[in-house]
C-alpha positions in Angstrom: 0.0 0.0 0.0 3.0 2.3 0.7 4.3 1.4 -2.6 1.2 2.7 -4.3 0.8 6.0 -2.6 4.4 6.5 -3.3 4.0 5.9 -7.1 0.3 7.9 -7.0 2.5 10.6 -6.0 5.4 10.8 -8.3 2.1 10.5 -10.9 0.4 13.7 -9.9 4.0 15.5 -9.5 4.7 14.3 -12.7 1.1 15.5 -14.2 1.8 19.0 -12.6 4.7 19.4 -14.1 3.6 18.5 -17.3 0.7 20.3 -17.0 2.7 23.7 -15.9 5.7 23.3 -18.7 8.1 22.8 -15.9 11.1 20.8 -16.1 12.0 20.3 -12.7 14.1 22.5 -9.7 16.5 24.1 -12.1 14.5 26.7 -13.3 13.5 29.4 -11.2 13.0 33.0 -11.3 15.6 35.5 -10.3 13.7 38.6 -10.5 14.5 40.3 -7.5 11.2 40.1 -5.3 10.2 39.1 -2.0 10.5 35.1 -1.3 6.5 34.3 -1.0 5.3 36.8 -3.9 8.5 34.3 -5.7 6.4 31.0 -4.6 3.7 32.1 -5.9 5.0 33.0 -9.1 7.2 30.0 -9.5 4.5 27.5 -8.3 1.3 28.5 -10.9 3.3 31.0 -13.5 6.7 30.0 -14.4 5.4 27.0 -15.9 4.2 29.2 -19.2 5.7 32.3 -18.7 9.7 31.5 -19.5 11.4 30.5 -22.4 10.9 26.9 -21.9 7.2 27.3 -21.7 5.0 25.6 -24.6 2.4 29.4 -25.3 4.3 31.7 -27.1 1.5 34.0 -25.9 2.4 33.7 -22.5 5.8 34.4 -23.2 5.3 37.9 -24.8 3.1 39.1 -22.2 5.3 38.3 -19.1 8.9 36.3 -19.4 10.5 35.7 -16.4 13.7 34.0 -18.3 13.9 38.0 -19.2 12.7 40.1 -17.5 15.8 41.2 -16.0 17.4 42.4 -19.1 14.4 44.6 -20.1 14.4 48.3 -19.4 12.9 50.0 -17.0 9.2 51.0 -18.9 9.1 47.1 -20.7 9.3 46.0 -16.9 6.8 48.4 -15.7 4.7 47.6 -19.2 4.8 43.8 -18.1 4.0 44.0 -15.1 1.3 46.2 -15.7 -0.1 43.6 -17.8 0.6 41.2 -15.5 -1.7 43.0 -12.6 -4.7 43.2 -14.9 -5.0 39.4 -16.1 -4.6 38.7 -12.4 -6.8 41.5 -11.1 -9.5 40.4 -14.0 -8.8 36.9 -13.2 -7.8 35.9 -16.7 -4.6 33.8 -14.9 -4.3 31.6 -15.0 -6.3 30.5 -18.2 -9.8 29.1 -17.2 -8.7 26.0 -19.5 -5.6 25.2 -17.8 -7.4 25.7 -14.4 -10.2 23.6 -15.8 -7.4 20.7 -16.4 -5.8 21.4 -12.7 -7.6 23.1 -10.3 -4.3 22.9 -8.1 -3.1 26.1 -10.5 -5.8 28.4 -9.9 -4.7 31.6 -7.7 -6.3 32.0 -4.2 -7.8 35.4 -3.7 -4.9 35.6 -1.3 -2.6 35.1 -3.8 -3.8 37.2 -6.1 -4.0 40.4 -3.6 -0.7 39.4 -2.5 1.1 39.2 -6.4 -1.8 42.4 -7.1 0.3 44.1 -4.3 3.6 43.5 -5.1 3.0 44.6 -8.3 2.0 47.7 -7.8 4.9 48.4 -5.3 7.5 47.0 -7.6 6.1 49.4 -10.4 5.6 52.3 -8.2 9.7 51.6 -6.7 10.9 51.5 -11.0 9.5 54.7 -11.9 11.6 56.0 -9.2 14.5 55.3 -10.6 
């Protein structure tokens, strides 16, 4: 029986994974941002939004595999964009959440990404 729930689990690890684009621990964000707003983005956005990801789509609107090197006003432009599909609750996409409800934001997470957002855009037209 402990053999099963073990192999159940690498199963829906492996599913997620699939499911987010994700190819394991070696690819994470290194934006510069606070370690939870980083869980949150890592666990239900990374998955599309880097250059591995499989949407193209997703890619232009908000890479995190580049994001560093843009300037200043394409940072603030995609995180802009970034606050609005999450404020309007367009991400993730109702398909993909339809798939796995595990990727779905929590209104918690979404006020807390929402938040950051609008302080890391406020602190880059400072600069």
């Amino acid at each position: 029986m402990k053999r099963l729930n073990v192999i159940l689990g690498l199963l829906v690890m492996s599913a997620a994974t699939y499911a987010t684009g994700t190819k394991g621990d070696d690819q994470k964000i290194t934006y510069s941002m606070p370690e939870q707003v980083k869980v949150v983005f890592e666990n239900k956005c990374f998955g599309c939004h880097n250059d591995e990801g499989r949407s193209d789509k997703a890619k232009e609107g908000l890479n995190f595999s580049t994001l560093k090197q843009l300037d200043k006003f394409k940072k603030i432009a995609s995180w802009n964009e970034a606050r609005k599909e999450v404020e309007g609750a367009k991400m993730p996409p109702a398909k993909l959440v339809e798939k796995h409800p595990e990727a779905a934001l929590t209104q918690e997470e979404s006020e807390l990404l929402v938040e950051w957002i609008k302080t890391e855009t406020s602190s880059l037209l400072k600069q």
